[in-house]
Backbone as a chain_set.jsonl record, in Angstrom:
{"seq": "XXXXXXXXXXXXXXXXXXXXXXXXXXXXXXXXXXXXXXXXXXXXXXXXXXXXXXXXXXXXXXXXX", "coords": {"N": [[1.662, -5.818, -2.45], [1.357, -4.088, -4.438], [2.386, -5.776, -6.678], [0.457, -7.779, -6.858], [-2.151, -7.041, -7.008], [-2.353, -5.639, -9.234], [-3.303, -2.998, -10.94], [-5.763, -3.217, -10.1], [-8.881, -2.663, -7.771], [-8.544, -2.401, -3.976], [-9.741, -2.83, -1.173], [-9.758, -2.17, 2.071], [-10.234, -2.812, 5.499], [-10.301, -1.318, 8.632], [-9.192, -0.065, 11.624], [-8.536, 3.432, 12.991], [-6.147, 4.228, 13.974], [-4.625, 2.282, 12.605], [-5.235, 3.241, 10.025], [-4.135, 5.721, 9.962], [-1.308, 4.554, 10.489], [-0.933, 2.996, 7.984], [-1.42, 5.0, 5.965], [0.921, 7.158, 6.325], [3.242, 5.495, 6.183], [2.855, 5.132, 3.268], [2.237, 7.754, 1.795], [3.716, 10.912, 0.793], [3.189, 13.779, 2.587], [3.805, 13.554, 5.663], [3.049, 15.416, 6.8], [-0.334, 16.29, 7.134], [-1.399, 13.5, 7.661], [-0.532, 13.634, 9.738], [-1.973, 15.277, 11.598], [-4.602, 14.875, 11.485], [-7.444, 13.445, 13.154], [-8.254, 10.664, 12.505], [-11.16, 9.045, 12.233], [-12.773, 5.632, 13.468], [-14.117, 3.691, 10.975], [-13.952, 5.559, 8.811], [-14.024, 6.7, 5.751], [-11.209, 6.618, 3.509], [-9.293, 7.276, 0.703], [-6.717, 6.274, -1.613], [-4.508, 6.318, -3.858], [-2.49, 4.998, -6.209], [-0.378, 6.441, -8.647], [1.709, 7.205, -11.651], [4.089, 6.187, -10.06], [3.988, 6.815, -7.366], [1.942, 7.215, -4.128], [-0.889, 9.099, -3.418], [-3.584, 10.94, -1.791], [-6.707, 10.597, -2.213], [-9.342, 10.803, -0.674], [-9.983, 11.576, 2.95], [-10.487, 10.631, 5.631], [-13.688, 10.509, 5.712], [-16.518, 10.505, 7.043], [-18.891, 11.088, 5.997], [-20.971, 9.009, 5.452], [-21.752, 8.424, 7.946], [-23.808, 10.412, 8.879]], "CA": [[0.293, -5.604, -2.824], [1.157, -3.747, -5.878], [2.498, -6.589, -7.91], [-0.416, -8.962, -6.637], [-3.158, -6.277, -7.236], [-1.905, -4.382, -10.559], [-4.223, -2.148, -11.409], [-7.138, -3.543, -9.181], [-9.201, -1.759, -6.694], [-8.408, -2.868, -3.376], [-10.415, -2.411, -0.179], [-8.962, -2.559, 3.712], [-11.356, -2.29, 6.218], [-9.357, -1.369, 9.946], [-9.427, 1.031, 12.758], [-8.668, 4.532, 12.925], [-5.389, 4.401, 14.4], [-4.409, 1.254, 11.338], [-5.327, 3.268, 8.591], [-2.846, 6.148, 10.25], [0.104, 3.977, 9.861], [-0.731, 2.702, 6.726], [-0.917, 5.919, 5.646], [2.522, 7.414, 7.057], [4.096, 4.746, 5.487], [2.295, 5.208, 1.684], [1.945, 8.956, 1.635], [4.795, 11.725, 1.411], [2.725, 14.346, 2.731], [2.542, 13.081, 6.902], [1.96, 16.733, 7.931], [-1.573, 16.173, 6.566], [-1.413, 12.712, 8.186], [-0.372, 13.594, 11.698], [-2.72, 16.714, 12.336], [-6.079, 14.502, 11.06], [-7.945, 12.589, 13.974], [-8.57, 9.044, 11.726], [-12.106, 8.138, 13.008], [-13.1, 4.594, 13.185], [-15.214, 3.817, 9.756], [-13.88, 6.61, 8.234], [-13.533, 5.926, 4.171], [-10.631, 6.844, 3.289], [-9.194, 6.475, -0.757], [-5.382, 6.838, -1.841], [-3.949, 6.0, -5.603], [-1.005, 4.856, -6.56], [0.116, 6.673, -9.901], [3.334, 7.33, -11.337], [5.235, 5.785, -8.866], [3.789, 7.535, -6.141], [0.519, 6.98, -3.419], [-1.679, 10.378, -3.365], [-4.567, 10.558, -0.946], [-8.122, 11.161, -2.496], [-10.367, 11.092, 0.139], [-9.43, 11.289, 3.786], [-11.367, 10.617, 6.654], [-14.277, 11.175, 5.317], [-17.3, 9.976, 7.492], [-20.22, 11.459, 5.532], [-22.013, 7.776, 5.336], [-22.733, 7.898, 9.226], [-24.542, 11.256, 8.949]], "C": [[0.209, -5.052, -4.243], [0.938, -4.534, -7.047], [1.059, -7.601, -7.394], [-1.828, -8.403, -7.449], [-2.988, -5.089, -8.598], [-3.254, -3.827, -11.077], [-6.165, -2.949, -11.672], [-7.4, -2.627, -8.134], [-9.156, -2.582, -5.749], [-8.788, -2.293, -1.824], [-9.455, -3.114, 1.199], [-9.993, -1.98, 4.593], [-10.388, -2.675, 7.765], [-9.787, -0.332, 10.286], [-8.44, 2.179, 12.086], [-6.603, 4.67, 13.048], [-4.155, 3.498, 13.15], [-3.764, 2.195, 10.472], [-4.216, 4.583, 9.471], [-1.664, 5.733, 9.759], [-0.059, 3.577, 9.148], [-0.147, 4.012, 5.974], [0.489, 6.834, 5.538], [3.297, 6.868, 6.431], [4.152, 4.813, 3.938], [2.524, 6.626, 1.014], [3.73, 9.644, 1.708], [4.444, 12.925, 2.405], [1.625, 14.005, 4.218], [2.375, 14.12, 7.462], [0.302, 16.44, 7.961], [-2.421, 14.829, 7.814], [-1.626, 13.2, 9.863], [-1.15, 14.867, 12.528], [-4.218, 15.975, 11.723], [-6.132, 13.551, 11.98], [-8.809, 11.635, 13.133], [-10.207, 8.508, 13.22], [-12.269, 6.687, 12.196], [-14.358, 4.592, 11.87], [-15.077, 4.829, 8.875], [-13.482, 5.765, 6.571], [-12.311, 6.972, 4.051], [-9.716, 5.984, 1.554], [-7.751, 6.807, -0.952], [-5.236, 5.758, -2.954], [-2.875, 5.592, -5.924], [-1.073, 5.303, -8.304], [1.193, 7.245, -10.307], [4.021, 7.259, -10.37], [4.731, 6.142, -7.557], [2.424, 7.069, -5.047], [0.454, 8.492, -3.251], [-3.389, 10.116, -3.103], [-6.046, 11.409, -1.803], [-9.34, 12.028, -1.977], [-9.628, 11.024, 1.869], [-10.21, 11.355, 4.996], [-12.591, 10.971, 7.033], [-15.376, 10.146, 6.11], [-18.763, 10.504, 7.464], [-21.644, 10.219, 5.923], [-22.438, 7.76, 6.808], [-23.314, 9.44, 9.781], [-25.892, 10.9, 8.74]], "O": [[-0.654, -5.353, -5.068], [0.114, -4.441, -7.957], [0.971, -8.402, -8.324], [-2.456, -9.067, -8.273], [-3.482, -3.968, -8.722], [-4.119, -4.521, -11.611], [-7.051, -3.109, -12.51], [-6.543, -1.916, -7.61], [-9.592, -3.69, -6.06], [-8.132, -1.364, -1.354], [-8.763, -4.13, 1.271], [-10.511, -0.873, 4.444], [-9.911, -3.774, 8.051], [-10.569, 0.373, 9.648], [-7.77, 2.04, 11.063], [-5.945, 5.203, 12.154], [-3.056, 3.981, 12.879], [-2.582, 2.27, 10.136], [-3.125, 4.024, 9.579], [-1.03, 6.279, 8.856], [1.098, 3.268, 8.862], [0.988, 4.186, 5.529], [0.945, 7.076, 4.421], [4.217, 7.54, 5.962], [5.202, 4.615, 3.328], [2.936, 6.706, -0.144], [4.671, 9.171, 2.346], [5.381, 13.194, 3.157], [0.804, 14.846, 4.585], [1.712, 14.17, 8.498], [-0.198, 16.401, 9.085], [-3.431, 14.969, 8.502], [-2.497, 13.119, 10.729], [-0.971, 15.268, 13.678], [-5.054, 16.849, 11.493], [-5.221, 12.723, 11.996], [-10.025, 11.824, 13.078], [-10.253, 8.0, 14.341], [-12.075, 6.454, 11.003], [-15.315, 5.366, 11.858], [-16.021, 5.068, 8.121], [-12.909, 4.7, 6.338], [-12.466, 8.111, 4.491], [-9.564, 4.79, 1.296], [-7.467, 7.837, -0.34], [-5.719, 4.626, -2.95], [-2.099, 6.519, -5.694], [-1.703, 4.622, -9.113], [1.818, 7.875, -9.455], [4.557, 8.22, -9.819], [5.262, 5.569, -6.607], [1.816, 6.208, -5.683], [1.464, 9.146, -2.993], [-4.19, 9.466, -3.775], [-6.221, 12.625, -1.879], [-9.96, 13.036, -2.315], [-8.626, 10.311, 1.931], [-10.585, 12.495, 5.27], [-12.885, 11.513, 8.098], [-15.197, 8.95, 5.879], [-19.596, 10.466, 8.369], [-22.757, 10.408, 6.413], [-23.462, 7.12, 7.047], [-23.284, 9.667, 10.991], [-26.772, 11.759, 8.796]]}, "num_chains": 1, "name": "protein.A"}
């Protein structure tokens, strides 16, 4: 995805349990990961810079307030 999408914004729209293991896999930081209940629709944003993925936003389900 990196080399396809170089420095494009790139949207994924999946379930709760999805964006989990995406995460896990992207992130170094799965304490964070594995103690947050991922609701369905939740936005969630993560970066890739210097080398790394670092999570922005995380399960953030303001929009269905």
């Amino acid at each position: 995805m990196l080399k396809n999408y170089k420095n494009r914004n790139v949207i994924l729209v999946t379930h709760g349990h999805v964006i989990r293991s995406i995460l896990m896999d992207l992130v170094e930081d799965r304490d964070v990961i594995e103690q947050t209940d991922f609701q369905n629709t939740s936005i969630n944003i993560i970066e890739y810079r210097n080398e790394a993925w670092r999570i922005k936003v995380l399960n953030n389900i303001d929009h269905l307030k």
